[in-house]
C-alpha positions in Angstrom: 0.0 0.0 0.0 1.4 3.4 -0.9 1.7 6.0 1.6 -0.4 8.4 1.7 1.0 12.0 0.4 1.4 14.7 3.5 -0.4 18.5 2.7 3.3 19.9 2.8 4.6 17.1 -0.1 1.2 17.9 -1.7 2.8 21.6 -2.2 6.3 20.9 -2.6 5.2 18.9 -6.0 2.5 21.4 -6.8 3.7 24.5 -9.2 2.5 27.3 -6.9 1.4 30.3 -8.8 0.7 33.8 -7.1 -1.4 35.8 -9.8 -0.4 39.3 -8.1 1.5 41.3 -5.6 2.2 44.8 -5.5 5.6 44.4 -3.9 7.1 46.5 -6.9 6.3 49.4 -5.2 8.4 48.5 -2.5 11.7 48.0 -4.6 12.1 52.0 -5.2 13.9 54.0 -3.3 11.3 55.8 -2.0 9.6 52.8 -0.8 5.6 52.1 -1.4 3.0 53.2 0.9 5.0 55.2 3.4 7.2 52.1 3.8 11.1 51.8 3.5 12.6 50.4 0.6 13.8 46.5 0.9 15.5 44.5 -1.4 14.4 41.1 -2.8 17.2 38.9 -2.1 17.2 40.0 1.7 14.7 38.0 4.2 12.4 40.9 6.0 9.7 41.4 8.5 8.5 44.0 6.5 5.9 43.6 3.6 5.2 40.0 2.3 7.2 38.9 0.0 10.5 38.4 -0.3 13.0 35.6 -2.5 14.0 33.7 1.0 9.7 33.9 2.2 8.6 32.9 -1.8 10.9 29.7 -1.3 9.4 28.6 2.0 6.0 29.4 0.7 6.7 27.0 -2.1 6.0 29.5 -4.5 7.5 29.0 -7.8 6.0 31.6 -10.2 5.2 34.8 -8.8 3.3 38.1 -10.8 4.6 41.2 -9.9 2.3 43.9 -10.5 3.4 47.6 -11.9 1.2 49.5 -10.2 1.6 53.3 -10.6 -1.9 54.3 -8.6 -4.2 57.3 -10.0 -1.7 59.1 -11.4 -3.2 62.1 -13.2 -0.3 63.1 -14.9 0.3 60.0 -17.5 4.0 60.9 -18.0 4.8 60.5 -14.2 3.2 57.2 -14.6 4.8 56.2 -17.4 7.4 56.9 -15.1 7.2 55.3 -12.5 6.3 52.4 -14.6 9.8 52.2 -16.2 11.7 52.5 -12.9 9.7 50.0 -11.3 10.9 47.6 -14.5 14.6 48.7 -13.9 13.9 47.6 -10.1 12.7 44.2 -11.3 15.1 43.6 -14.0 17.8 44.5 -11.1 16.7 42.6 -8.7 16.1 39.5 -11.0 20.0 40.3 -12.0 21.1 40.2 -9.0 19.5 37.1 -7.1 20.5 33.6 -8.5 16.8 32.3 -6.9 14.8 34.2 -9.0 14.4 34.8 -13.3 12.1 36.7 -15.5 9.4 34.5 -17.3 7.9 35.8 -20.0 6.6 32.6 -21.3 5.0 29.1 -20.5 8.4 27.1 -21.0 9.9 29.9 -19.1 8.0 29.0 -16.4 8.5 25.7 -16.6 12.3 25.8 -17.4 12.8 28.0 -13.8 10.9 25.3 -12.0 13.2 22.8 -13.6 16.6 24.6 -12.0 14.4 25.3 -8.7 14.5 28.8 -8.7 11.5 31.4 -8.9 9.8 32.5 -12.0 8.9 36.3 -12.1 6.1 37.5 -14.8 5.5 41.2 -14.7 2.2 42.6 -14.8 0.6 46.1 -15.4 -2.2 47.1 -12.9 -3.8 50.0 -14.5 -3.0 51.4 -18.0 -2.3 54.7 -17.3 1.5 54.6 -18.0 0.5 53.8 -22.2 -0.8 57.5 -22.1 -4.1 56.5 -24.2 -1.9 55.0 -26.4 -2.3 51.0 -27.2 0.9 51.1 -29.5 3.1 51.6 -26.1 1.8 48.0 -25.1 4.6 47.0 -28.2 7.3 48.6 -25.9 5.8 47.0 -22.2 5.8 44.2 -23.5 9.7 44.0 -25.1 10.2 45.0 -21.2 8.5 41.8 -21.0 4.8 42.4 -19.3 2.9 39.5 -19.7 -0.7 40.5 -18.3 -2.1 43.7 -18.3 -5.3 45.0 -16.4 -6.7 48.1 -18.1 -7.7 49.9 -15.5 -7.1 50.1 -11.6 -10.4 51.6 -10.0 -10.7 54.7 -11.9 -11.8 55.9 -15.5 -8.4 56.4 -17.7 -8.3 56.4 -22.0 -9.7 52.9 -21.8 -12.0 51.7 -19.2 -14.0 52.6 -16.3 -12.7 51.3 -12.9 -14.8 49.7 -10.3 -14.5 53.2 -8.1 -16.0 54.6 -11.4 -18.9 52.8 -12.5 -22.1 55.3 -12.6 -21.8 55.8 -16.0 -22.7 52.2 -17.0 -20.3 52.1 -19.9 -18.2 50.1 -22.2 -14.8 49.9 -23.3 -13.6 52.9 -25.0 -12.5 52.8 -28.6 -9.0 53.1 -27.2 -9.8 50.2 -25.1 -11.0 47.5 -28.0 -8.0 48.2 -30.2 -5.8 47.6 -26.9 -7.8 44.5 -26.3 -7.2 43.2 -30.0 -3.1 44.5 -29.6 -2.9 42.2 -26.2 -4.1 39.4 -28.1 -1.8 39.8 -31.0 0.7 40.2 -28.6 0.3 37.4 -26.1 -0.5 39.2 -23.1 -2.8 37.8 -20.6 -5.8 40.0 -19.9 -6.6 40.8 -16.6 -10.5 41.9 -15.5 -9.7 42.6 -11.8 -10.6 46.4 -10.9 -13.0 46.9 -14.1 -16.4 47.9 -13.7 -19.2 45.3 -13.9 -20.1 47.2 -17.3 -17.1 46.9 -18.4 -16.7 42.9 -17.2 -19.5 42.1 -19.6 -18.4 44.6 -22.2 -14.7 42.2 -22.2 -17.3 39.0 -21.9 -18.8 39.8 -25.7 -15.4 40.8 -27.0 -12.7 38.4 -25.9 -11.1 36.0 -28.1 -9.7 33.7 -25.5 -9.3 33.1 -21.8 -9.1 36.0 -19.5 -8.8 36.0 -16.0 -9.6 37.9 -12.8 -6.1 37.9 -11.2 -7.2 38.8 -7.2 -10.7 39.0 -6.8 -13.4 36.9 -4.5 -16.7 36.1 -4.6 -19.4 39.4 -4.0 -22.1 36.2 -2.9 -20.0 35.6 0.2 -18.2 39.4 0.4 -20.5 42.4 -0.6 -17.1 44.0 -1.9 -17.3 45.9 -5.4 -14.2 44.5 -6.6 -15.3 40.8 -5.8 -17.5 38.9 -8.7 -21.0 37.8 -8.6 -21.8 34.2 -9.3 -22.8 35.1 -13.2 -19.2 37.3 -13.6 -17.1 33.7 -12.4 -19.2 31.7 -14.5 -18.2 33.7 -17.5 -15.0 33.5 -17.1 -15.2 29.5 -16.6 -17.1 29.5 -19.7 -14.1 31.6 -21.6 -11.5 29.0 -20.0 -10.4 31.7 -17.6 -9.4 31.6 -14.0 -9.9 33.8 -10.8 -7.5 34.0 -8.3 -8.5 34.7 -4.6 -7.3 37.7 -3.1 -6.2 37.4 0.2 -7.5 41.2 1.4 -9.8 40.8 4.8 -12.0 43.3 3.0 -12.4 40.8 0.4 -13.5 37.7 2.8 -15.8 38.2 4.9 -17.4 41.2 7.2 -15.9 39.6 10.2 -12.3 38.0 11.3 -10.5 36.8 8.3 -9.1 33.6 8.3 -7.2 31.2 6.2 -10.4 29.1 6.7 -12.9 31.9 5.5 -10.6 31.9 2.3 -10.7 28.8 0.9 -14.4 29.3 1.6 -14.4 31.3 -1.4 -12.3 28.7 -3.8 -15.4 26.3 -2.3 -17.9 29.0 -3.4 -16.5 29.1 -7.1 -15.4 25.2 -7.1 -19.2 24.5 -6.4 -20.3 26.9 -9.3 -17.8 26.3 -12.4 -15.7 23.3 -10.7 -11.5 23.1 -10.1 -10.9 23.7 -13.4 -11.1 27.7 -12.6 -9.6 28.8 -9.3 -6.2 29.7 -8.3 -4.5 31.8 -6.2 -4.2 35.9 -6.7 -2.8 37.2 -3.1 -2.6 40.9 -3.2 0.6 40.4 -1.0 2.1 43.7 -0.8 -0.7 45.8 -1.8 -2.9 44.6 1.3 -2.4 46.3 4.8 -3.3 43.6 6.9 -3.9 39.8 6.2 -5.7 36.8 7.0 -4.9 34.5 10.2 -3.5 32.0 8.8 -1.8 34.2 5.7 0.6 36.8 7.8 3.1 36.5 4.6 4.1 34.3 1.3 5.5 31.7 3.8 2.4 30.8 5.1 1.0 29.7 1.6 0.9 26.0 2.2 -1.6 26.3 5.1 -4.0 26.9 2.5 -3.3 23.3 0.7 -3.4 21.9 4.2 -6.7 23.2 4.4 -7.7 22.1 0.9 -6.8 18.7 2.0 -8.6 18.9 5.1 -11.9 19.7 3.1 -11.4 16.6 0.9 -9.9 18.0 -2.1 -8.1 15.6 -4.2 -4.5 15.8 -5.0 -5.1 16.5 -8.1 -7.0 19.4 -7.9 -5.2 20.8 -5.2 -2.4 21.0 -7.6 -4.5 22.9 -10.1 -6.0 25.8 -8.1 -2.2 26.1 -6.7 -0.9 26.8 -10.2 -2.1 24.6 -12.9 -5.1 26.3 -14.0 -3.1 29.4 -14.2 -0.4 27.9 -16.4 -3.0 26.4 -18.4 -4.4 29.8 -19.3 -0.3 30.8 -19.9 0.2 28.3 -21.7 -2.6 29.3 -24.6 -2.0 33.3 -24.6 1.7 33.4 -23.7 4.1 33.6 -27.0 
């Protein structure tokens, strides 16, 4: 009789995939949310994620989000865009545990040597300055998933923070849609206005996903997704990755527990096929018991495998749904 596989061997085998963090911010000099800067190779106490805290955690590929907030001025975020790509593309330079993906096989190649895979991401078009042609240059600097807005109105989309006006993608928005898709970018529907959800639902050619969002039938949060929003993305192949923002969860204490009651939720509605994991680590103030930082991540498959999950989807909300969608958009 074989013995049976521990939670902890469970996630050691598993390719762990973290759909977002903001921890970019964090990288330049003047730090991110009031915060000191900290370096990436350097264990901390601060923030959430670090190289040393991804590797306990398990985590093998890891999106870091370019996130340059509402940024009126478009060439200050442009900006602040490039430098947090220099502070990336530095930090990947100088740590041996940790390489720039911008591909599937990329992924899969860093997993092969044991060291983290890194995919950028941009959280909020503002730094292409209404212009889709800049997504060209973002993603030479090797973006491979971009959200086109964060929660305001910009050239493209409407925000969930700006959502009164019921409307659709802009003009600017459809040809930047069509230029991801030439491209291989992943497209990213976290932060958009419902509107706007269903506007990308009767456009999209391919899977999208919801990188860190929850479920708005267990949290009444505007950025979470009603029961009709995740079965639309099931339906285009897509994924949604759980956030891990208390805010998100639930009204009261947050817990690891009260987390995976959302992958339930969507597992229930559209099955394993199209759940994974989407932390908001870095961009979050406080976090779930359970959750305090990356290292914690495998209490969540020891709480998958206390609800009866089966290996095998265990290993695909960790990071195999998410690297099927890479796998199909990424080139």
């Amino acid at each position: 009789m074989m013995k049976e596989k521990s939670p902890l061997e469970i996630h050691k085998e598993a390719i762990v995939v973290d759909a977002h963090c903001d921890t970019l911010m964090q990288l330049l000099p003047e730090g991110g949310w009031g915060r000191e800067p900290r370096r990436l190779g350097q264990r901390s106490e601060k923030g959430h994620v670090d190289i040393p805290r991804l590797v306990e955690g398990g985590v093998d590929c890891q999106v870091f989000a370019i996130y340059t907030a509402r940024q009126e001025n478009e060439p200050w975020a442009l900006r602040t865009a490039l430098r947090m790509i220099e502070a990336f593309q530095r930090e990947c330079s100088s740590n041996e545990g940790i390489t720039p993906a911008h591909s599937y096989e990329d992924i899969i190649e860093a997993n092969r040597r044991g060291i983290v895979a890194a995919v950028l991401s941009l959280e909020g078009a503002e730094p292409l300055m209404g212009d889709p042609a800049l997504l060209r240059i973002f993603h030479k600097l090797g973006v491979r998933m971009v959200s086109l807005t964060w929660n305001w109105r910009n050239p493209f989309a409407d925000g969930v923070g700006s959502k009164r006006a019921e409307s659709r993608l802009t003009e600017a928005g459809v040809e930047a849609l069509r230029e991801m898709e030439r491209l291989g970018i992943v497209y990213d529907v976290s932060h958009l206005s419902d509107s706007c959800f269903w506007d990308i639902v009767e456009l999209k050619r391919g899977p999208f996903i919801a990188s860190h969002s929850n479920c708005r039938t267990l949290c009444n949060h505007p950025r979470n997704l009603t029961d009709e929003m995740i079965k639309a993305i099931a339906n285009c192949r897509g994924v949604v990755g759980v956030n891990f923002s208390p805010s998100f969860i639930c009204e009261g204490k947050a817990t690891v527990e009260r987390l995976v009651d959302h992958i339930d939720h969507i597992v229930e509605l559209v099955g394993p096929d199209h759940v994974g994991l989407g932390s908001d680590f870095d961009g979050i103030g406080t976090t779930p018991e359970g959750l305090e930082d990356v290292s914690k991540m495998p209490n969540i498959t020891k709480e998958l495998i206390k609800r009866g999950y089966s290996e095998r989807d265990v290993k695909k909300i960790l990071g195999e749904n998410f690297l099927r969608v890479f796998k199909e958009v990424l080139h």
